[in-house]
C-alpha positions in Angstrom: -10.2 -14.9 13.9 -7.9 -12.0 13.7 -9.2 -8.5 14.9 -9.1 -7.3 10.8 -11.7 -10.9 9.9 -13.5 -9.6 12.8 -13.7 -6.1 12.3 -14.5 -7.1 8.2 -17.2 -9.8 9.1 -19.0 -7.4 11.7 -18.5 -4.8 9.0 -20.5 -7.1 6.2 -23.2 -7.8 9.2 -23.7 -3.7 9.9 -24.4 -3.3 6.2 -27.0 -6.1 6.3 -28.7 -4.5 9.2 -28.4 -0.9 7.7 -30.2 -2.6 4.8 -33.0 -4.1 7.1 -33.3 -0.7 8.8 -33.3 1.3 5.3 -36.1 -1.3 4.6 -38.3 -1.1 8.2 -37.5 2.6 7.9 -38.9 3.3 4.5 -42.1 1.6 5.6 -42.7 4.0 8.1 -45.1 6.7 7.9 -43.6 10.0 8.1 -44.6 11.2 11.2 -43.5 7.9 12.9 -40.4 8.3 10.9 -39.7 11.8 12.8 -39.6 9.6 15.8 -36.9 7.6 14.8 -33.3 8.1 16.7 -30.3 6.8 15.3 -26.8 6.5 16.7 -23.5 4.7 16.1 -20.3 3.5 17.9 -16.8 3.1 16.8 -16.5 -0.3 18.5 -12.5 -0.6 17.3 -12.1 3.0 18.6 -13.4 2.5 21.8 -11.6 -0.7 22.7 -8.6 1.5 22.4 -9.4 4.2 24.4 -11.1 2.1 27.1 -8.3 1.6 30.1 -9.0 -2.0 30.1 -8.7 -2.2 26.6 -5.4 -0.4 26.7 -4.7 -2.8 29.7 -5.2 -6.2 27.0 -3.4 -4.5 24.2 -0.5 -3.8 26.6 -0.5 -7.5 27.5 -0.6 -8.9 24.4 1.6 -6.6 22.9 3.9 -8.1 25.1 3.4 -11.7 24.8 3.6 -10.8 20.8 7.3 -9.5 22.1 8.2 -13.1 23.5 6.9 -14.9 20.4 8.5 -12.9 18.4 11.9 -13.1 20.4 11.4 -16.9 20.5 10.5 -17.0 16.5 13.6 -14.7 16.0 16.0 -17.4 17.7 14.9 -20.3 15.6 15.1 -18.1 12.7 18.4 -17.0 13.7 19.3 -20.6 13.8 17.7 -21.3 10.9 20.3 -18.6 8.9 22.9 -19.9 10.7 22.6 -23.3 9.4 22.3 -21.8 5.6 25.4 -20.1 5.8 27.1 -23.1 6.8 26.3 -24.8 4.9 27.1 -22.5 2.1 30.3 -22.0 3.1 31.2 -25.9 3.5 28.9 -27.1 0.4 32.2 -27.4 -1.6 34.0 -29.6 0.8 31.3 -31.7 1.6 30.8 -35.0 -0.5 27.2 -35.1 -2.0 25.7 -37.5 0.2 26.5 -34.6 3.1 25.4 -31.7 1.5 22.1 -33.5 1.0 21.6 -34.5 4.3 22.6 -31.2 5.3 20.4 -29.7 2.5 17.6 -31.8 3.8 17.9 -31.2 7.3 18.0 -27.4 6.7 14.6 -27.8 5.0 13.4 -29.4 8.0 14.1 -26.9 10.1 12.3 -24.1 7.8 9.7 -26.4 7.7 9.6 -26.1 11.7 10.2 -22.5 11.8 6.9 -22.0 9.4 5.0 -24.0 11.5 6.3 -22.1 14.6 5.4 -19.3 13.1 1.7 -20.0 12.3 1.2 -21.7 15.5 2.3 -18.3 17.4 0.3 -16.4 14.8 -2.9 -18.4 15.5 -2.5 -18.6 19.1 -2.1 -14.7 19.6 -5.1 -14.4 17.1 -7.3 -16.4 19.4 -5.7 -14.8 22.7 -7.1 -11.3 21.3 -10.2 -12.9 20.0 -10.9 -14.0 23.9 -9.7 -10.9 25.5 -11.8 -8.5 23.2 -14.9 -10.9 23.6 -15.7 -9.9 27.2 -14.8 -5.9 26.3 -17.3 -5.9 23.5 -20.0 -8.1 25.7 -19.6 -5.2 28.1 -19.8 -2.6 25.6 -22.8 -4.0 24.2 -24.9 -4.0 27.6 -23.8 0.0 27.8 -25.2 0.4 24.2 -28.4 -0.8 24.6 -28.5 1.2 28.5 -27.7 4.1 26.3 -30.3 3.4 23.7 -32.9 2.8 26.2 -32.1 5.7 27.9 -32.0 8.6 25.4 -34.5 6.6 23.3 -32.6 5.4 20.2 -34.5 3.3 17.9 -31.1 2.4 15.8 -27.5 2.1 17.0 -25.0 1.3 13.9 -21.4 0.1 14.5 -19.1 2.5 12.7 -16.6 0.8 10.3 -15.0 1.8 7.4 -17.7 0.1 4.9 -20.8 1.1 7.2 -21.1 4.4 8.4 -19.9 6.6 5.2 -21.5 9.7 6.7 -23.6 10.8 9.7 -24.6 14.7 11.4 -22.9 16.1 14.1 -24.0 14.5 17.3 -24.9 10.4 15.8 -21.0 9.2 17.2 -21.7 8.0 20.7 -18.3 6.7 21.0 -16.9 9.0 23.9 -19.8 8.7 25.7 -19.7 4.6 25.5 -15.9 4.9 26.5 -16.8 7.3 29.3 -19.7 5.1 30.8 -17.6 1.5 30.1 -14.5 3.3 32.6 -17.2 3.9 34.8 -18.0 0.7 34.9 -15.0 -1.1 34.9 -12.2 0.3 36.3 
């Protein structure tokens, strides 16, 4: 699952529990309801200001460099083999240019498989690499809600958190504690 499926899913998930909390919130009696803390976290933002998280972007910025080089070369060969064999398609009798015809499909055919191979591999490399970060993160966030009392801490996406006062983002602190922690 790609970092945007992720990021969308988790999204659809933080509106469901924003509904539950609306829902366990409204039941509350107002002077319990004073009581009630809530926070949120850019989780996307913090992953990229985390140095570890720089570290795995780095990393598979790069292996998406060699895929890329190696899916350039095969697409390179790919073109190559068109040109050919639209220069020669005149001289060549029809039983030629068909096998040639044919065996230029093949190789697109390889070259979109390559391609979504590479594409699904880096995907799941990502998915791995973030998995651990936002394990971490998640053991500093509820530390942090247990420690200044926070009754709610929302992820911050674009279709959850559409507004909140000064002071509810506790992303710089989670990125400050997770370097802590991890460096």
């Amino acid at each position: 699952m790609s970092s945007m499926q992720l990021s969308k899913s988790m999204g659809r998930l933080m509106v469901a529990l924003m509904m539950a909390a609306a829902v366990i919130l409204g039941g509350l009696s107002t002077a319990s309801a004073q009581d009630v803390k809530i926070g949120y976290v850019d989780m996307q933002e913090a992953l990229n200001s985390i140095e570890e998280g720089k570290r795995v972007k780095a990393r598979l910025e790069r292996e998406f460099q060699q895929r890329q080089e190696r899916l350039d070369t095969k697409q390179n060969e790919v073109l190559e083999m068109r040109q050919e064999l639209e220069q020669q398609a005149m001289m060549l009798s029809e039983e030629a240019r068909q096998e040639r015809v044919m065996a230029l499909q093949g190789r697109m055919q390889e070259l979109q498989e390559l391609y979504l191979q590479l594409q699904n591999e880096l995907a799941q490399q990502e998915a791995e690499a973030t998995k651990g970060i936002f394990d971490k993160m998640r053991a500093i966030i509820r530390t942090m809600a247990r420690e200044q009392n926070y009754t709610l801490i929302l992820e911050r996406t674009e279709s959850s958190v559409l507004y909140a006062a000064d002071g509810m983002n506790l992303t710089d602190e989670l990125v400050r504690r997770y370097n802590a922690a991890h460096q």
